[in-house]
Biopython code that builds the backbone (N, CA, C, O; Angstrom):
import numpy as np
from Bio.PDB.StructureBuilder import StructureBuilder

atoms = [
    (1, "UNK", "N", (0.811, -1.202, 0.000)),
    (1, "UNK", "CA", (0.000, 0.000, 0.000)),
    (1, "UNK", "C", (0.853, 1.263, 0.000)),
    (1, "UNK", "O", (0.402, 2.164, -0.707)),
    (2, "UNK", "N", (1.682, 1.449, 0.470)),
    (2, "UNK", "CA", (2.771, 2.372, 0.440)),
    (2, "UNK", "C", (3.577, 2.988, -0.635)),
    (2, "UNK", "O", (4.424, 3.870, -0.497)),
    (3, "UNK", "N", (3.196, 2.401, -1.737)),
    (3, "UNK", "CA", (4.002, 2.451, -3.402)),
    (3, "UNK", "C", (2.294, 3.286, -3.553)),
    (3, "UNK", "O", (1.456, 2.807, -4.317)),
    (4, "UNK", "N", (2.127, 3.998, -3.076)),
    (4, "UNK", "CA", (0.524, 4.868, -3.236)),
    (4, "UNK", "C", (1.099, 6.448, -2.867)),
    (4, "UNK", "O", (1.017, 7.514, -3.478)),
    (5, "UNK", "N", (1.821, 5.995, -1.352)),
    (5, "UNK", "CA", (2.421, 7.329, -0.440)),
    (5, "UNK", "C", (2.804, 8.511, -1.201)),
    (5, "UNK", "O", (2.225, 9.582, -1.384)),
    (6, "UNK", "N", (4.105, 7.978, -1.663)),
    (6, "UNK", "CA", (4.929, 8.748, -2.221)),
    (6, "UNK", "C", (4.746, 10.324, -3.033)),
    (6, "UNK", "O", (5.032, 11.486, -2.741)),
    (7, "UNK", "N", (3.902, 9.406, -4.570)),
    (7, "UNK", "CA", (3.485, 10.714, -4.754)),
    (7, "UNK", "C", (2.172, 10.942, -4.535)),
    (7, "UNK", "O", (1.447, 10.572, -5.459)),
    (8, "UNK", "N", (1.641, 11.427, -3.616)),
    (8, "UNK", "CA", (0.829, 12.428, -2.844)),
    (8, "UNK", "C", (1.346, 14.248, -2.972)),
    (8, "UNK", "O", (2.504, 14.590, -3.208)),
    (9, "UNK", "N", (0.881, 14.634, -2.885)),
    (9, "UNK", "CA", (1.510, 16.442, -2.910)),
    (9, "UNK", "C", (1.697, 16.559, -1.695)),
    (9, "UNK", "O", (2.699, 17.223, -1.429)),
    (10, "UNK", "N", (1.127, 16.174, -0.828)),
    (10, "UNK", "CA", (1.824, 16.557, 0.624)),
    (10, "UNK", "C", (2.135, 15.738, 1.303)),
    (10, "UNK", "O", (1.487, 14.697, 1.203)),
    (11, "UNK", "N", (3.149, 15.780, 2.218)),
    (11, "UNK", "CA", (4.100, 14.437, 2.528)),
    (11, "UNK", "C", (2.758, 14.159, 3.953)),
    (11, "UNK", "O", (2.200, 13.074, 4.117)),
    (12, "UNK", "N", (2.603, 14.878, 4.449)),
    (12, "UNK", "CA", (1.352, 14.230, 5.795)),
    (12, "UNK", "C", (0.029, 14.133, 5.505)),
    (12, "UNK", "O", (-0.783, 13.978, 6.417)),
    (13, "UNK", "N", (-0.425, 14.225, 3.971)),
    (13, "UNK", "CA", (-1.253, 13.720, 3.495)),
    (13, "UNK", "C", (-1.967, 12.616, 4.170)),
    (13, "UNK", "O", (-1.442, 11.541, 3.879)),
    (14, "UNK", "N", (-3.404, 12.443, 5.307)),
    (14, "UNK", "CA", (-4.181, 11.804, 5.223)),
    (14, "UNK", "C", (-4.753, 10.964, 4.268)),
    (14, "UNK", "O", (-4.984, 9.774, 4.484)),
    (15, "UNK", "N", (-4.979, 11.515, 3.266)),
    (15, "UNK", "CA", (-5.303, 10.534, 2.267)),
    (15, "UNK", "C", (-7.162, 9.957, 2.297)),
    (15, "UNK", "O", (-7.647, 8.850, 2.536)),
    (16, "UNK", "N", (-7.792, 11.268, 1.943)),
    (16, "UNK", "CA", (-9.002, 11.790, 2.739)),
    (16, "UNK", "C", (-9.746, 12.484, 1.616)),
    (16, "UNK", "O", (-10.720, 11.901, 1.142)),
    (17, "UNK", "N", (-9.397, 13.648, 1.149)),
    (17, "UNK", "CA", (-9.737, 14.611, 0.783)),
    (17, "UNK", "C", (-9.010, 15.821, 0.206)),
    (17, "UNK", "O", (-9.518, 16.787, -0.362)),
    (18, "UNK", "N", (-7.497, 15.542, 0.506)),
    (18, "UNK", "CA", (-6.446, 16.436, 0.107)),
    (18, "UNK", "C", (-6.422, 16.687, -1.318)),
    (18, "UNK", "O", (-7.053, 15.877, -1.997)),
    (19, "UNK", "N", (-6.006, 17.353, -1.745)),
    (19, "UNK", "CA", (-5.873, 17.497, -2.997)),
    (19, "UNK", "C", (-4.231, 17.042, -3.745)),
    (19, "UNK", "O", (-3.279, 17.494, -3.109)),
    (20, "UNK", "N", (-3.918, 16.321, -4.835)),
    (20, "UNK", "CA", (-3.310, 15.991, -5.005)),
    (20, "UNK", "C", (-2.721, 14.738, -4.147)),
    (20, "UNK", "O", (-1.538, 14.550, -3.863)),
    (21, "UNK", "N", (-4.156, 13.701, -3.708)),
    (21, "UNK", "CA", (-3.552, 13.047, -3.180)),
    (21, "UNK", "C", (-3.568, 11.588, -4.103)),
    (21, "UNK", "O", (-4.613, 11.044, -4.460)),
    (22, "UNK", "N", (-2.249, 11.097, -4.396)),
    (22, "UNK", "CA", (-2.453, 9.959, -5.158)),
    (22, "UNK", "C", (-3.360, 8.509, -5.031)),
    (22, "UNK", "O", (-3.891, 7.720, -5.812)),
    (23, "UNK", "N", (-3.225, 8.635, -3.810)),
    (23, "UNK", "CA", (-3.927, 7.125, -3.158)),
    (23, "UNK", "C", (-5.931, 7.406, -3.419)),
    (23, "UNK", "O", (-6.769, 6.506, -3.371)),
    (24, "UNK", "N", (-6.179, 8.728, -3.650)),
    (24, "UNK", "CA", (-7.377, 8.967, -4.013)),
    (24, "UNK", "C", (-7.881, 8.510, -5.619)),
    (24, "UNK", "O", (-8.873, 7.899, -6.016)),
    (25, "UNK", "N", (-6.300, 9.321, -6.568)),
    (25, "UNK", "CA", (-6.646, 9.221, -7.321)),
    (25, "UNK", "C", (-6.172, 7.998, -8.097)),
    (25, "UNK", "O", (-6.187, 7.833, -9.317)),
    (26, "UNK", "N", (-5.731, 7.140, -7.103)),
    (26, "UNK", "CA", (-5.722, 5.554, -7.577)),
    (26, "UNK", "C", (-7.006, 5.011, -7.280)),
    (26, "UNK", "O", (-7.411, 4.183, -8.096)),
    (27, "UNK", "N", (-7.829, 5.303, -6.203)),
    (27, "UNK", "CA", (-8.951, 4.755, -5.994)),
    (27, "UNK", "C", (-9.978, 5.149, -7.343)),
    (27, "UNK", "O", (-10.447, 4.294, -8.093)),
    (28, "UNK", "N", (-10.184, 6.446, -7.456)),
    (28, "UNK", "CA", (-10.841, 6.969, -8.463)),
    (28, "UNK", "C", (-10.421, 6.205, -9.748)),
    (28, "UNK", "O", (-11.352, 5.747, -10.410)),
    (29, "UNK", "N", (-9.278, 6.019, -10.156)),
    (29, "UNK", "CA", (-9.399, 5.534, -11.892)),
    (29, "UNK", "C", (-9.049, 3.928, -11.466)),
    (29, "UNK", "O", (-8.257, 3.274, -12.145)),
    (30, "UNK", "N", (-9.652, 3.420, -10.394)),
    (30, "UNK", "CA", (-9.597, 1.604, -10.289)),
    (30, "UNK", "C", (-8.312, 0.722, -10.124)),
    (30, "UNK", "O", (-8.203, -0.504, -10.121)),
    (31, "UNK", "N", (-7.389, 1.692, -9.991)),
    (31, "UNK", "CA", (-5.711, 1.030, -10.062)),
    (31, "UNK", "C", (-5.786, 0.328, -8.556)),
    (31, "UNK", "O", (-5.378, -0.818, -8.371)),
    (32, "UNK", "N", (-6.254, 1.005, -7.691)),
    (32, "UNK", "CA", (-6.236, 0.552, -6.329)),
    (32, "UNK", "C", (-8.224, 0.394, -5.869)),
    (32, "UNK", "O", (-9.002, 1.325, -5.659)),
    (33, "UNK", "N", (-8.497, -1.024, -5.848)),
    (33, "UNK", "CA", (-9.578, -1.267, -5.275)),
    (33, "UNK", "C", (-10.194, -0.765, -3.943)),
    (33, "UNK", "O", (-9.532, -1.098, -2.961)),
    (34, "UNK", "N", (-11.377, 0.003, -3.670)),
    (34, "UNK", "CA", (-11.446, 0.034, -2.747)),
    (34, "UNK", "C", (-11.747, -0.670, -1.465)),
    (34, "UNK", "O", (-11.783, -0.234, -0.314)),
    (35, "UNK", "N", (-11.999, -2.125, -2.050)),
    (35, "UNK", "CA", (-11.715, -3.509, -0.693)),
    (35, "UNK", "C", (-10.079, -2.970, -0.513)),
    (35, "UNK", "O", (-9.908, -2.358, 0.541)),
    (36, "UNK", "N", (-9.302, -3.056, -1.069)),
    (36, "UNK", "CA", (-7.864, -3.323, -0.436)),
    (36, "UNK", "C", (-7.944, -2.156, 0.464)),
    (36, "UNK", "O", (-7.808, -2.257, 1.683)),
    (37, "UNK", "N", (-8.194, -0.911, -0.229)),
    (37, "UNK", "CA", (-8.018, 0.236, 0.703)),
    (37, "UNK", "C", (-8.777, 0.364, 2.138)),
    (37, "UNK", "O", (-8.230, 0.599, 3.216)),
    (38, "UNK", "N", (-10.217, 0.146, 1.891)),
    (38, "UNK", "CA", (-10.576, -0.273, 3.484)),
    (38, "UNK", "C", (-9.995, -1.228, 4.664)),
    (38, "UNK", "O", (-9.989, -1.114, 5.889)),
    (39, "UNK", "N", (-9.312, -2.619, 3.404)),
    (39, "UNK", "CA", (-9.009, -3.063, 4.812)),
    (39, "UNK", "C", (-7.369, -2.671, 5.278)),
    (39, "UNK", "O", (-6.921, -3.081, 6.349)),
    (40, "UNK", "N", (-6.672, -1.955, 4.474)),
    (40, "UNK", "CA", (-5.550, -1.010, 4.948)),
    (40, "UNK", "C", (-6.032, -0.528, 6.150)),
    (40, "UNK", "O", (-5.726, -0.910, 7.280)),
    (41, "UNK", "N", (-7.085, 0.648, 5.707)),
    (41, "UNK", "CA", (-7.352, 1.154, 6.814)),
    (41, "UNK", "C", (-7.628, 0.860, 8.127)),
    (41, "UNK", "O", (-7.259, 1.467, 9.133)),
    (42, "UNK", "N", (-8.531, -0.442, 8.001)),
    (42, "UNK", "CA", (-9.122, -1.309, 8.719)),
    (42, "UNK", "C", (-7.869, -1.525, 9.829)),
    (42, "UNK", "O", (-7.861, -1.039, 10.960)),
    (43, "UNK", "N", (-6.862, -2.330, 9.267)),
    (43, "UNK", "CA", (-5.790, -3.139, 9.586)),
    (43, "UNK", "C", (-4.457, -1.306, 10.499)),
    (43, "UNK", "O", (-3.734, -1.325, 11.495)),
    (44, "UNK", "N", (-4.661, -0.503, 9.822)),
    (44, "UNK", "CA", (-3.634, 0.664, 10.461)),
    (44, "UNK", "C", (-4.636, 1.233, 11.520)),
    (44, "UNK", "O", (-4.076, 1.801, 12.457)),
    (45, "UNK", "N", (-6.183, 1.194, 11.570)),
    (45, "UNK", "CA", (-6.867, 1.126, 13.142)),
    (45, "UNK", "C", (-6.765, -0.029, 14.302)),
    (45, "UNK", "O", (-6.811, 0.111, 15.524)),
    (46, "UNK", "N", (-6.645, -0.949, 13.692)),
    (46, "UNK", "CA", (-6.217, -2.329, 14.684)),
    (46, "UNK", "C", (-4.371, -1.704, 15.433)),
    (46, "UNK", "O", (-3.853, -1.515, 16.533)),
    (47, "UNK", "N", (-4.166, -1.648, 14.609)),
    (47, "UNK", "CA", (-2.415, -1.465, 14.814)),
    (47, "UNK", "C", (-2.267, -0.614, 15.901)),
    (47, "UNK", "O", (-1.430, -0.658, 16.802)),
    (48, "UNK", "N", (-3.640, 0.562, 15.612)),
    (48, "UNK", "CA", (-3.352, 1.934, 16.689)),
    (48, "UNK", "C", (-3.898, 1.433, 17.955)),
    (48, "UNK", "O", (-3.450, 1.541, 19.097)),
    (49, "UNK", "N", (-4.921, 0.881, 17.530)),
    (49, "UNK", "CA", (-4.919, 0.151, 19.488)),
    (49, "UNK", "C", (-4.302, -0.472, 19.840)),
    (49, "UNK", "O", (-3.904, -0.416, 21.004)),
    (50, "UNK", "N", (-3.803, -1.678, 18.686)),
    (50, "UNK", "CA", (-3.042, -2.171, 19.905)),
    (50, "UNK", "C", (-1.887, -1.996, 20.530)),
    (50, "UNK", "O", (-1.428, -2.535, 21.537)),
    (51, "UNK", "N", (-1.208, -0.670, 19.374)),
    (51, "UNK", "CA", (-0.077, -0.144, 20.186)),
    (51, "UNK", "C", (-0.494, 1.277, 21.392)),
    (51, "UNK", "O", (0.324, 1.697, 22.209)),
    (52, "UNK", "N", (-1.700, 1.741, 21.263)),
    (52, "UNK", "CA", (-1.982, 2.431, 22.586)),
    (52, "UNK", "C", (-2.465, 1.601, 23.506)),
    (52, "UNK", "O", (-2.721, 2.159, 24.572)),
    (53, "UNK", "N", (-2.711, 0.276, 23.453)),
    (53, "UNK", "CA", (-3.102, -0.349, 24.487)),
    (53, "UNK", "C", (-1.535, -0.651, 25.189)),
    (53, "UNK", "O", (-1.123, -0.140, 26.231)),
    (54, "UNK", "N", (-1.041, -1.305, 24.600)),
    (54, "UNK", "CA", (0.026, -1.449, 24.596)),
    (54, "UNK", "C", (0.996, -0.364, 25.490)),
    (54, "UNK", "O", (1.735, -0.727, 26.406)),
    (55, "UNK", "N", (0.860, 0.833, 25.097)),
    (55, "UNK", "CA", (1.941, 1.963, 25.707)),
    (55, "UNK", "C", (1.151, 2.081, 26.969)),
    (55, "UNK", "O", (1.844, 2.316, 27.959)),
    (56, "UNK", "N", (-0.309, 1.959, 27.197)),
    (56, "UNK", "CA", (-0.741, 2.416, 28.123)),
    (56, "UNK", "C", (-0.442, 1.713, 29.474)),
    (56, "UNK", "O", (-0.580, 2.215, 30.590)),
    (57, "UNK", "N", (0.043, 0.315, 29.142)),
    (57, "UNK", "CA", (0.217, -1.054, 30.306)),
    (57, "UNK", "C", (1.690, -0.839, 30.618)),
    (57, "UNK", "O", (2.230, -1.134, 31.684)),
    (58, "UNK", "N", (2.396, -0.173, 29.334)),
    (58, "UNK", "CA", (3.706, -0.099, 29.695)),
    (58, "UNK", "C", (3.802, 1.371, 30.812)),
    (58, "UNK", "O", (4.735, 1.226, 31.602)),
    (59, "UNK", "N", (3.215, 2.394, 30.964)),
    (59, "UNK", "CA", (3.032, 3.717, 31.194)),
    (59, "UNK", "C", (2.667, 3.233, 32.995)),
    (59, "UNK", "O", (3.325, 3.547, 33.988)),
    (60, "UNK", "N", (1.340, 2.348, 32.920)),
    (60, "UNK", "CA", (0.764, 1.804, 34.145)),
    (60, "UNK", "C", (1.503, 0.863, 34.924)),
    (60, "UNK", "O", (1.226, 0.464, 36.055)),
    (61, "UNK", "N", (2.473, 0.550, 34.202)),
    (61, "UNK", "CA", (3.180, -0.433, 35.213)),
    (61, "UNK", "C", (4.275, 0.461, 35.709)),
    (61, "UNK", "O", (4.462, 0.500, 36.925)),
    (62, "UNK", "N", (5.125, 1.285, 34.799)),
    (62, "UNK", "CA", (6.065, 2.318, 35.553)),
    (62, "UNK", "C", (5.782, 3.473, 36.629)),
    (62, "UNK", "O", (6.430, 4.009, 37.528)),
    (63, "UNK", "N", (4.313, 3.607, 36.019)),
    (63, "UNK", "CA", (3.857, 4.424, 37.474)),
    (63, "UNK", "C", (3.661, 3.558, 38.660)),
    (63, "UNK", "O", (4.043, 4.012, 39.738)),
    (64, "UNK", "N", (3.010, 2.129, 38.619)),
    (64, "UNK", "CA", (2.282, 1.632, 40.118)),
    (64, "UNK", "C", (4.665, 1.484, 40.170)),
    (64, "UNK", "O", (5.244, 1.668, 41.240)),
    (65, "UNK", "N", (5.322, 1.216, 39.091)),
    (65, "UNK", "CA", (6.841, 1.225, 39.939)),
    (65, "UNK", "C", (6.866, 2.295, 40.703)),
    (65, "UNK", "O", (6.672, 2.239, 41.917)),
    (66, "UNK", "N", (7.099, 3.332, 40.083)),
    (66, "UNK", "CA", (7.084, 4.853, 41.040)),
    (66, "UNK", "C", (6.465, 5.055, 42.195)),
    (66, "UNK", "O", (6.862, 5.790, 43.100)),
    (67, "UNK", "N", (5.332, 4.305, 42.177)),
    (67, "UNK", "CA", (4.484, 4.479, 43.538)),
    (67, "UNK", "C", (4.992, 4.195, 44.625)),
    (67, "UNK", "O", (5.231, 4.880, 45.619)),
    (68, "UNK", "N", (5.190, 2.870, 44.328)),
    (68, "UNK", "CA", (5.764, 1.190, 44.895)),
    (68, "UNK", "C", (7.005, 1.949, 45.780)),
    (68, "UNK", "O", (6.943, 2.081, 47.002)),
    (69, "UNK", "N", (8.140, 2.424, 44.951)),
    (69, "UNK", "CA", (9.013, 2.968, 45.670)),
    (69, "UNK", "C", (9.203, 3.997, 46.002)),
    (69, "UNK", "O", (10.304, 4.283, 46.472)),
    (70, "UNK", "N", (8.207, 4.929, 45.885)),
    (70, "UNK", "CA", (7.789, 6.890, 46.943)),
    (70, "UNK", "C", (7.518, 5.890, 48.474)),
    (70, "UNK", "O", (8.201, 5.819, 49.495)),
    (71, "UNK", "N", (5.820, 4.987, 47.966)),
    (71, "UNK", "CA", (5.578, 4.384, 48.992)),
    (71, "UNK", "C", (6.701, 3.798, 50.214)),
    (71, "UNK", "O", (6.597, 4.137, 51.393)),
    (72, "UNK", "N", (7.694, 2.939, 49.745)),
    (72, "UNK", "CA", (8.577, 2.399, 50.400)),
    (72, "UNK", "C", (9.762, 3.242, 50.961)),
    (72, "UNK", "O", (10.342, 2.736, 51.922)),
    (73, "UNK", "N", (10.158, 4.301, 50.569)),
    (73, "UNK", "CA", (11.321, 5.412, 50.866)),
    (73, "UNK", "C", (10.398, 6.201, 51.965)),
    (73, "UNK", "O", (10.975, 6.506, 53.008)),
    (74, "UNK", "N", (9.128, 6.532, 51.842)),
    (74, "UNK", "CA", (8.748, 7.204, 52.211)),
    (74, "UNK", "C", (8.359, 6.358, 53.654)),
    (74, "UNK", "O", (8.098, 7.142, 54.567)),
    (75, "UNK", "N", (8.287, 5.196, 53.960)),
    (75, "UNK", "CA", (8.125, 4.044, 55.524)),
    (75, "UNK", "C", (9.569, 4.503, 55.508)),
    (75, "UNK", "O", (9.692, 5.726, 55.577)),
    (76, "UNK", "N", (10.705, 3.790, 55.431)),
    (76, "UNK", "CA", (12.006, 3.767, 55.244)),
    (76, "UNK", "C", (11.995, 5.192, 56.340)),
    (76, "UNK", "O", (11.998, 5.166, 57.571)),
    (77, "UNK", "N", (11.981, 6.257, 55.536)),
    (77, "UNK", "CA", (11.807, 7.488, 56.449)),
    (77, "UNK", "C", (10.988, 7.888, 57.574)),
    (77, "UNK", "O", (11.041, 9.039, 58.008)),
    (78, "UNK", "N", (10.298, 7.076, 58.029)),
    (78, "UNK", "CA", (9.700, 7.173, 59.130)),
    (78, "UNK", "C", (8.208, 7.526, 58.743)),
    (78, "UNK", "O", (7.306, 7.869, 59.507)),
    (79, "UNK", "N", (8.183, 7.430, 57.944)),
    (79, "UNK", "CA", (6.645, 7.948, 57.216)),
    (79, "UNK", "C", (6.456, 9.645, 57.138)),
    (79, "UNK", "O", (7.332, 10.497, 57.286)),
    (80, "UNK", "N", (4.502, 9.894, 56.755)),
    (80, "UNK", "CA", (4.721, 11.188, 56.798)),
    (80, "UNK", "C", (4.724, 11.981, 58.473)),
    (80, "UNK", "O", (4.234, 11.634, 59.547)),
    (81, "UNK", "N", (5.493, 13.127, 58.061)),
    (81, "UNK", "CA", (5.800, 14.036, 59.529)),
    (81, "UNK", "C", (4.840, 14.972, 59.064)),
    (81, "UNK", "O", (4.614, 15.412, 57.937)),
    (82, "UNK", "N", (4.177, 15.243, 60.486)),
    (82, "UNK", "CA", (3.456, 16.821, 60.472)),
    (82, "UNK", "C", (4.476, 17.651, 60.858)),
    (82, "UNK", "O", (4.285, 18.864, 60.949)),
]
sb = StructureBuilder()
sb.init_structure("model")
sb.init_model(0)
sb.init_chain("A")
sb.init_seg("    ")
for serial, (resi, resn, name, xyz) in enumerate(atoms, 1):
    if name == "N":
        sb.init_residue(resn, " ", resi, " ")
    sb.init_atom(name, np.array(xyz, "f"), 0.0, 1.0, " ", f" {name:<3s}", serial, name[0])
structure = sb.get_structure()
């Protein structure tokens, strides 16, 4: 799907509505089907969850770390002082 990218007119081209965007105007004159193109799309929305699911477990486990050891430094020290 990527031999589509290239020439686009704008390099952050969505690939939507832009103008001069090639991957449109492959869809438009039949070079690129639009089954393949949905399930591109399909398949680069799967990808985004599961790499934000993904960052989010990695994110949640370094914080309950951080906690884990404020919590423990912070006994260590006698706890909190008024």
């Amino acid at each position: 799907m990527e031999e589509w990218f290239p020439p686009c007119r704008f390099t952050d081209c969505r690939h939507q509505a832009e103008p001069g965007c090639a991957v449109l105007a492959a869809l438009a004159d039949g070079s690129l089907s639009r089954e393949r193109w949905e399930h591109y799309v399909a398949q680069q929305l799967e990808n985004k969850y599961v790499q934000d699911k993904t960052s989010y477990f990695i994110d949640k486990r370094a914080r309950n770390k951080t906690t884990a050891m404020w919590s423990k430094q912070t006994k260590k020290n006698g706890g909190w002082k008024n």
